[in-house]
TIMIBA-938456 format. One line per 2 residues: number of its first residue (from 0); their letters; for each residue x, y, z of N, C-alpha, C. Coordinates in steps of 0.2 Angstrom, whole numbers. Atoms other than C-alpha are relative to their C-alpha. Layout:
% residues N
NUM> a> X:Y:Z:X:Y:Z:X:Y:Z ~ ...
This chain:
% residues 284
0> xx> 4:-6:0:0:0:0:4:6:0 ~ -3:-5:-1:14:12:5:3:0:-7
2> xx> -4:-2:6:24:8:-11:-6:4:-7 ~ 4:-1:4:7:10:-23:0:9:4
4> xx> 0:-8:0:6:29:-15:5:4:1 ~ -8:-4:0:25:32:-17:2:2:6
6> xx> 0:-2:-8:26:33:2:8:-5:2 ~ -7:2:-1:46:31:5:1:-6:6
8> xx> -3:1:-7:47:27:23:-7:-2:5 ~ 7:4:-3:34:19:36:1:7:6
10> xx> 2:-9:-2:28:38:44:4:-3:7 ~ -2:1:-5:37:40:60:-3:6:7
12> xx> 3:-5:-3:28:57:67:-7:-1:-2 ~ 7:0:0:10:59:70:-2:4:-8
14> xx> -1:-1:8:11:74:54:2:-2:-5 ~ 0:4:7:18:60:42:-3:-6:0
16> xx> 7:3:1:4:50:48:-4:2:-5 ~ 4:-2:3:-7:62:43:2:2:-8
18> xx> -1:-2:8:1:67:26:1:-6:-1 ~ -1:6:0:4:48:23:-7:-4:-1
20> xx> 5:3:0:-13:45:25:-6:3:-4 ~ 2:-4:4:-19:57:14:1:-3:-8
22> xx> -3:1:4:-7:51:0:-4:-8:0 ~ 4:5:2:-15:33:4:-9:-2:-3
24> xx> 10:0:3:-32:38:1:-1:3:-7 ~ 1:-2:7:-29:47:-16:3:-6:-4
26> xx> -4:8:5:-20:29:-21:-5:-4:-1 ~ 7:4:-2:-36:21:-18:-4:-1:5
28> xx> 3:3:-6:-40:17:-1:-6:6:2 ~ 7:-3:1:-55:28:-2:-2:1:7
30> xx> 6:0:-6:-65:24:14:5:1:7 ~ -4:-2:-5:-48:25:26:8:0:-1
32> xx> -6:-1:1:-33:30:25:7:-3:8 ~ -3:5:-5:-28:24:44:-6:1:5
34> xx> 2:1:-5:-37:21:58:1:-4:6 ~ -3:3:-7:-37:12:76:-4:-3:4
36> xx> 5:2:-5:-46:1:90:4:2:7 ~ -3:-3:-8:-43:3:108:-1:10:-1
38> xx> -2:-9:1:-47:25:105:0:2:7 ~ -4:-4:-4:-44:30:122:6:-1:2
40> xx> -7:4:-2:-30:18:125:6:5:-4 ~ -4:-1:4:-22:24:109:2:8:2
42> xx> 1:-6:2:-28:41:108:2:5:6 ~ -1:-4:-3:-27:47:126:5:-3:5
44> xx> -3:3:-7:-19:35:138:7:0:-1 ~ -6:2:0:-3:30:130:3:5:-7
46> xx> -2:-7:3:-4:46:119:3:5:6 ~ -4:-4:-7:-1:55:136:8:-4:1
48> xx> -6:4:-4:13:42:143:4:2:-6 ~ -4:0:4:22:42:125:5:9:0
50> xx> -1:-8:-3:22:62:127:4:2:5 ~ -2:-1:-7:25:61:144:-4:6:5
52> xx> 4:-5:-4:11:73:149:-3:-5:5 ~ 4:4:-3:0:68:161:-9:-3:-1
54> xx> 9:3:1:-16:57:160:-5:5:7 ~ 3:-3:-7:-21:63:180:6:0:2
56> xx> -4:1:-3:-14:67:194:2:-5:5 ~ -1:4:-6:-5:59:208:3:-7:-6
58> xx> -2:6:6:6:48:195:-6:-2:-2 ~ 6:3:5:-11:45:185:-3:-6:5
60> xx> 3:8:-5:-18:34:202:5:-2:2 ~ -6:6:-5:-3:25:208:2:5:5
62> xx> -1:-2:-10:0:37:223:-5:4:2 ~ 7:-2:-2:-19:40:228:-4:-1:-3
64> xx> 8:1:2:-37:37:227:-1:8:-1 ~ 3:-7:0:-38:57:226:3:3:-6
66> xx> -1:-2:5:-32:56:210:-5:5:-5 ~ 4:-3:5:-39:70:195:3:-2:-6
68> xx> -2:2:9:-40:67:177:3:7:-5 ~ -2:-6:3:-30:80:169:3:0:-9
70> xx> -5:4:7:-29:72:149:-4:8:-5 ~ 4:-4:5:-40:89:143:7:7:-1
72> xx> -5:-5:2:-22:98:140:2:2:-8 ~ -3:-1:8:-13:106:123:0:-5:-3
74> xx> 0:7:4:-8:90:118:-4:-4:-3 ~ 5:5:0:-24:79:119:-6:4:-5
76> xx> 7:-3:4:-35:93:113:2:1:-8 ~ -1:-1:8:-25:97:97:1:-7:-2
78> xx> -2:4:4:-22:79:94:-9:-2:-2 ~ 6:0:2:-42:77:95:-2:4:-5
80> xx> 2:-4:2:-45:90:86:3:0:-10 ~ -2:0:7:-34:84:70:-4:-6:-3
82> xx> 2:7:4:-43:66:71:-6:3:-3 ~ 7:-3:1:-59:78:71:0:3:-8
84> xx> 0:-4:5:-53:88:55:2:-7:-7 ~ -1:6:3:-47:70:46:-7:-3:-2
86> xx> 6:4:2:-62:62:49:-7:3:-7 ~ 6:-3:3:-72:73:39:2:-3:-6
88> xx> -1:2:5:-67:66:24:2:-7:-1 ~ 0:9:-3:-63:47:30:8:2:-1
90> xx> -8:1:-1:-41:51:29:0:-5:7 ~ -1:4:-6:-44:45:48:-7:-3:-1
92> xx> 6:3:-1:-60:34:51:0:-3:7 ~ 1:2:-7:-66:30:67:-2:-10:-1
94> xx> 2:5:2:-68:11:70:1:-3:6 ~ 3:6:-7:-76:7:86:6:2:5
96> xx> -6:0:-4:-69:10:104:3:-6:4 ~ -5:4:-2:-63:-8:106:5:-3:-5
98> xx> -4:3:2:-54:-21:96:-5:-3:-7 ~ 3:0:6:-68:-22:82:1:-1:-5
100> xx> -3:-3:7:-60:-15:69:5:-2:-3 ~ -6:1:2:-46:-23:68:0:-3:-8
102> xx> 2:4:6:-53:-33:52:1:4:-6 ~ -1:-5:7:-52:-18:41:7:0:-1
104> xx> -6:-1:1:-33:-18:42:2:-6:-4 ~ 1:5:0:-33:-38:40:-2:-1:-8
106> xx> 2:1:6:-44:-37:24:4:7:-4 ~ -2:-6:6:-33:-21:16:-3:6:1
108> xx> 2:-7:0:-45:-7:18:3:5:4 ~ -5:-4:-2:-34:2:31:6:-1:1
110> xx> -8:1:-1:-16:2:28:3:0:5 ~ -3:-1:-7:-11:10:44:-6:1:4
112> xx> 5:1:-5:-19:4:58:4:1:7 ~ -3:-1:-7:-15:9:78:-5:-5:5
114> xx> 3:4:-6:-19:-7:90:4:-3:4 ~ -3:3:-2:-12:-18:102:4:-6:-2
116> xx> -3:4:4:3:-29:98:-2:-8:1 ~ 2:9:-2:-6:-45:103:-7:0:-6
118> xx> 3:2:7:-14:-44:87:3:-3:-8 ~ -6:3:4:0:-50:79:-2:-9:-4
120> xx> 2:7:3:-8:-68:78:-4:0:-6 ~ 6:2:5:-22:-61:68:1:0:-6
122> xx> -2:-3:7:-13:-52:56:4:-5:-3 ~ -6:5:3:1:-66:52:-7:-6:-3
124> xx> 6:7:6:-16:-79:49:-2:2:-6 ~ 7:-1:4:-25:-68:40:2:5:-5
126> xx> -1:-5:4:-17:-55:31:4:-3:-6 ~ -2:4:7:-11:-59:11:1:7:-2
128> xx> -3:-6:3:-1:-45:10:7:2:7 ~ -6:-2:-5:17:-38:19:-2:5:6
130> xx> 3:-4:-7:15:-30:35:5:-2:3 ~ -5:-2:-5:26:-23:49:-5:3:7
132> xx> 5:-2:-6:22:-16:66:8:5:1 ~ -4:-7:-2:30:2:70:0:2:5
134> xx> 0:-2:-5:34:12:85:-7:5:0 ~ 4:-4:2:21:23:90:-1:8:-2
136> xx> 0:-3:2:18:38:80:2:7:7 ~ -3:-5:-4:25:56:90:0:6:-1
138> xx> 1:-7:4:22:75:88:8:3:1 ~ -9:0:-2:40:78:87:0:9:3
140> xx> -3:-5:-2:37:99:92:-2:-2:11 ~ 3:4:-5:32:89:110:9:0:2
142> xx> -7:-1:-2:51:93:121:-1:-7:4 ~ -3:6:-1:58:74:123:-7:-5:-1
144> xx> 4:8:2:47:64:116:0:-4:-7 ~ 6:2:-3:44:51:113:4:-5:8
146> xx> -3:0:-8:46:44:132:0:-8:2 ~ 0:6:-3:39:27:137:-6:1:0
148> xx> 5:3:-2:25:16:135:-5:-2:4 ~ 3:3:-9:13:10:147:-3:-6:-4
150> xx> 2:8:1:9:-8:147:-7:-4:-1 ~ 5:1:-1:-6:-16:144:-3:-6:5
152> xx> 1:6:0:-14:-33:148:-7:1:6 ~ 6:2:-5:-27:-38:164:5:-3:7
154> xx> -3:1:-6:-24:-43:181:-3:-5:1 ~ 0:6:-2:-23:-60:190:-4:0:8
156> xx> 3:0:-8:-35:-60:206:2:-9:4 ~ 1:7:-5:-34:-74:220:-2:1:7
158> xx> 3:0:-7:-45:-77:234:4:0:7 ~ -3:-2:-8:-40:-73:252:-3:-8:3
160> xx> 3:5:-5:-45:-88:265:0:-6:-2 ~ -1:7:4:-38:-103:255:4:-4:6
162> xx> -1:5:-4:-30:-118:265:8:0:-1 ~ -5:-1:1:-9:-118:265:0:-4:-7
164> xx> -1:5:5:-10:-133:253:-3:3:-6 ~ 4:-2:7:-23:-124:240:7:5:-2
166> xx> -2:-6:1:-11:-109:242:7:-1:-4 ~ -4:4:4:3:-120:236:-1:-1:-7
168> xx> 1:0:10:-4:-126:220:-3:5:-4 ~ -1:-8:5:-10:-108:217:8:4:-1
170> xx> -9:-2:-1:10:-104:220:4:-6:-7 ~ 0:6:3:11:-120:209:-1:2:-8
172> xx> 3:-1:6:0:-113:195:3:8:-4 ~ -2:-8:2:8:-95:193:8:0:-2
174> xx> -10:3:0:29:-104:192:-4:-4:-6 ~ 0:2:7:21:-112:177:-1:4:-2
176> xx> 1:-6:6:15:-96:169:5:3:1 ~ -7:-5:4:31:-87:170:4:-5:0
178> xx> -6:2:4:42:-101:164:1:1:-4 ~ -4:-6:7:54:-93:155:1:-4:-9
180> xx> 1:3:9:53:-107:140:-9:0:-2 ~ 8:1:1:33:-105:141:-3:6:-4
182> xx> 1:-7:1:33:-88:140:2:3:-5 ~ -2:0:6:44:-87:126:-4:-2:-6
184> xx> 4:5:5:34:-100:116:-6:5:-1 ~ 4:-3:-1:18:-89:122:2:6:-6
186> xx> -2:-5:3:26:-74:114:1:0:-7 ~ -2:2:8:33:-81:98:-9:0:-3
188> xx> 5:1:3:16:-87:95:-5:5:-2 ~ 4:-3:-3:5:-74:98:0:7:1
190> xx> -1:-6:0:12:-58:99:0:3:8 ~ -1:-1:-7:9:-54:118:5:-1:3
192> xx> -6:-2:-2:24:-48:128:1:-6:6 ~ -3:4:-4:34:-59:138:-4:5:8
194> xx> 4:-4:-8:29:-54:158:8:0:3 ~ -7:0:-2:49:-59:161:3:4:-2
196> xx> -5:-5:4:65:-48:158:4:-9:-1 ~ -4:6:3:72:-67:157:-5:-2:-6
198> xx> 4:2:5:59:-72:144:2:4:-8 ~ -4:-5:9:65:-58:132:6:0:1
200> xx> -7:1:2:81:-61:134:3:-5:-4 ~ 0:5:0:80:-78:131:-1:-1:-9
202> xx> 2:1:7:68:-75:113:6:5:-4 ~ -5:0:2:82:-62:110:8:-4:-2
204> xx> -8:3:2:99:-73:111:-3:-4:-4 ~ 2:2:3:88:-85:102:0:2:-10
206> xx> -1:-3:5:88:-72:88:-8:0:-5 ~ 9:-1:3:67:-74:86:0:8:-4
208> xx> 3:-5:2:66:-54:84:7:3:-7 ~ -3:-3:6:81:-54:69:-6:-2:-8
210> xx> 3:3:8:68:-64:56:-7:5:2 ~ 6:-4:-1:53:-53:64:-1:5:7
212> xx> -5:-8:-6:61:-36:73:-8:2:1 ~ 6:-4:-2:41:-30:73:-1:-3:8
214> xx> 4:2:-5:36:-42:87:7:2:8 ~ -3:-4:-6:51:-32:99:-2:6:0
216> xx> 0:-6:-3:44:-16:93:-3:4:8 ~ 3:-2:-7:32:-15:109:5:-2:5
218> xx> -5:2:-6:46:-21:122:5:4:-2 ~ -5:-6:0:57:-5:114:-3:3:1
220> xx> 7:-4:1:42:5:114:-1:1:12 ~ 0:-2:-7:42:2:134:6:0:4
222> xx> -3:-2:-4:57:1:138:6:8:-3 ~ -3:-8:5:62:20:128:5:2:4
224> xx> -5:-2:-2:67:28:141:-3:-2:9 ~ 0:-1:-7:66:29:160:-8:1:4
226> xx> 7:-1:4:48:29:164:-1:5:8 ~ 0:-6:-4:43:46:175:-6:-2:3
228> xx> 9:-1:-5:25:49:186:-4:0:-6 ~ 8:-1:7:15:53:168:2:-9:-4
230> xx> -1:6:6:24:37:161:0:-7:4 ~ -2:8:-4:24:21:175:-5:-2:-1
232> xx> 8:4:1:5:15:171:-4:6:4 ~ 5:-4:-2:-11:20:177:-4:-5:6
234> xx> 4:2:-8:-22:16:194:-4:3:-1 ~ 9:-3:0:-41:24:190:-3:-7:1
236> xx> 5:6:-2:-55:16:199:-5:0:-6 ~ 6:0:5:-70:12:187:4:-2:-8
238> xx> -2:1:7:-58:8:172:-3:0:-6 ~ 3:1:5:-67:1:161:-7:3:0
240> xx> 6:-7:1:-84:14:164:3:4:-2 ~ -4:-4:2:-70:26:162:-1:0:-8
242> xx> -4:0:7:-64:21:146:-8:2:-5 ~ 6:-2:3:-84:21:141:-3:5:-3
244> xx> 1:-8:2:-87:38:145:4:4:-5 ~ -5:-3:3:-72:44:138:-2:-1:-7
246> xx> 2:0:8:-76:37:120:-6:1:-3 ~ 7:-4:0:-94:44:121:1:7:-3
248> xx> -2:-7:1:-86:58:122:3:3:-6 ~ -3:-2:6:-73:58:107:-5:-1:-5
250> xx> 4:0:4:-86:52:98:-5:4:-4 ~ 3:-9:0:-97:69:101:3:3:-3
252> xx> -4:-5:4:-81:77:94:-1:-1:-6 ~ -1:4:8:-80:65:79:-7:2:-5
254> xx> 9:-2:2:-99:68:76:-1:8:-3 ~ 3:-9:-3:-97:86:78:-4:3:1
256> xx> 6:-5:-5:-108:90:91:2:3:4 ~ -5:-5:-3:-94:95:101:5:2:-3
258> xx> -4:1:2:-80:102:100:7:-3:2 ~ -6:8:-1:-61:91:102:0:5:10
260> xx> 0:-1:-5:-60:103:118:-5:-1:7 ~ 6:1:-2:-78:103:125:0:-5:1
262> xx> 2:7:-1:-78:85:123:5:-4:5 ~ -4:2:-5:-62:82:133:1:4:8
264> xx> 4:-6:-9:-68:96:147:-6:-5:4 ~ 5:7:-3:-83:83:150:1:-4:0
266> xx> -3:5:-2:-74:69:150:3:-1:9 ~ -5:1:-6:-62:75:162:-6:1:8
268> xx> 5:-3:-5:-78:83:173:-3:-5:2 ~ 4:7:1:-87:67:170:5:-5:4
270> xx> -4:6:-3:-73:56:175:2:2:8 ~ -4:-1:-9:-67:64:192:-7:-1:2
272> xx> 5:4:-4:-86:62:197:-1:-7:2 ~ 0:5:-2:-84:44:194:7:-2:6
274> xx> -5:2:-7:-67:42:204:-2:3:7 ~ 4:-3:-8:-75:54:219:-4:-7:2
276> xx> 5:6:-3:-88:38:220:2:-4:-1 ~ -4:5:-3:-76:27:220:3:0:6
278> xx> -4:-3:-6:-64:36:231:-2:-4:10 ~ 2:3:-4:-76:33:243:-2:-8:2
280> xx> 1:4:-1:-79:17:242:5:-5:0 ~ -6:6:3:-60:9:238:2:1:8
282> xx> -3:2:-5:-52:2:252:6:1:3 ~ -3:-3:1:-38:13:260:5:-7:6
């Protein structure tokens, strides 16, 4: 796709996104030139962290429940504001706030797509055409960036008031999920990051990422550079209602019923109400 629209290099700034995707759609790709799943993860979560601004305060959750959401800054608003001016013409295409969309990249219709690297399995099945996986895009006038990724994945819960012997073979069950030959295999196959720093050592000496350097680019992507209070993760209660309101909201912009500011002023308004009623509720 990039060679059919004479496009030299795989864009490395957000503005060679956007002119790159411009250049794809007048080559044919008509309906998208790029788009994304995950839109607050991409757009605002790990658009902050790569940045280095901040999501909220109080390291973005991790040192306090009395954290505020502070993602309605210069950065977040102009970058809203460009997918706002994009969209109107399909160069950018919205495509759902989860992992929906990813199908459109798979079957060709959008060349450049931003999702997570554990997509890796679908696109090696399923795609009949060359394909790589890039760092993430960066607005280069943004001083020191780009900075460090924040990680994705879920958490592991285990019940309290188990018997020494169950706690065993829950101890049992978790020394098999990080063996370092398990995890590697996991990785290789799959796209999802090792959980070890011996796991990716291991698929490194191996020499896995010389014949398919893409599936290291998210483990250089996290470990850039040093990772600061806007860049070590996130700690919001209500996450995933979070993430809800939030994409309501870009979506308002995307619609144009707001605008890219208005709509992250309500987000952020909206969202510090839900951490307030969590606040009270999370266990100090």
């Amino acid at each position: 796709a990039l060679k059919k629209a004479n496009i030299a290099e795989i864009p490395k700034t957000w503005p060679q996104v956007f002119e790159d995707a411009k250049k794809l759609k007048a080559a044919g790709y008509t309906t998208c030139g790029f788009s994304g799943s995950w839109v607050t993860w991409v757009n605002l979560e790990q658009l902050s962290a790569w940045h280095n601004v901040p999501l909220a305060s109080k390291a973005n959750g991790l040192d306090g429940f009395d954290t505020v959401l502070e993602f309605n800054g210069p950065l977040q608003v102009k970058h809203l504001e460009n997918l706002v001016e994009l969209q109107k013409d399909k160069t950018y295409d919205y495509a759902g706030r989860t992992n929906t969309g990813e199908g459109r990249f798979t079957s060709g219709e959008c060349p450049i797509y931003l999702t997570s690297s554990a997509f890796f399995g679908n696109v090696k099945a399923q795609a009949k055409f060359n394909f790589t996986a890039a760092p993430m895009p960066y607005y280069p006038d943004v001083k020191g960036a780009p900075q460090n990724s924040i990680i994705g994945g879920a958490s592991l819960w285990i019940m309290g008031g188990k018997s020494a012997e169950e706690y065993k073979g829950i101890a049992k069950f978790l020394t098999f999920l990080s063996d370092t030959d398990r995890q590697v295999w996991i990785h290789k196959a799959s796209g999802y990051l090792p959980i070890t720093k011996a796991a990716y050592a291991k698929a490194k000496e191996e020499g896995f990422y010389k014949d398919q350097p893409y599936l290291e680019t998210p483990l250089l992507e996290l470990t850039n550079k040093e990772p600061t209070e806007n860049s070590r993760g996130l700690r919001l209660g209500n996450m995933v209602q979070l993430r809800d309101m939030w994409s309501e909201e870009i979506e308002q912009a995307l619609a144009g019923k707001k605008t890219a500011k208005q709509a992250l002023d309500s987000a952020v308004e909206r969202g510090n109400q839900m951490l307030r009623q969590f606040e009270k509720t999370a266990v100090h």
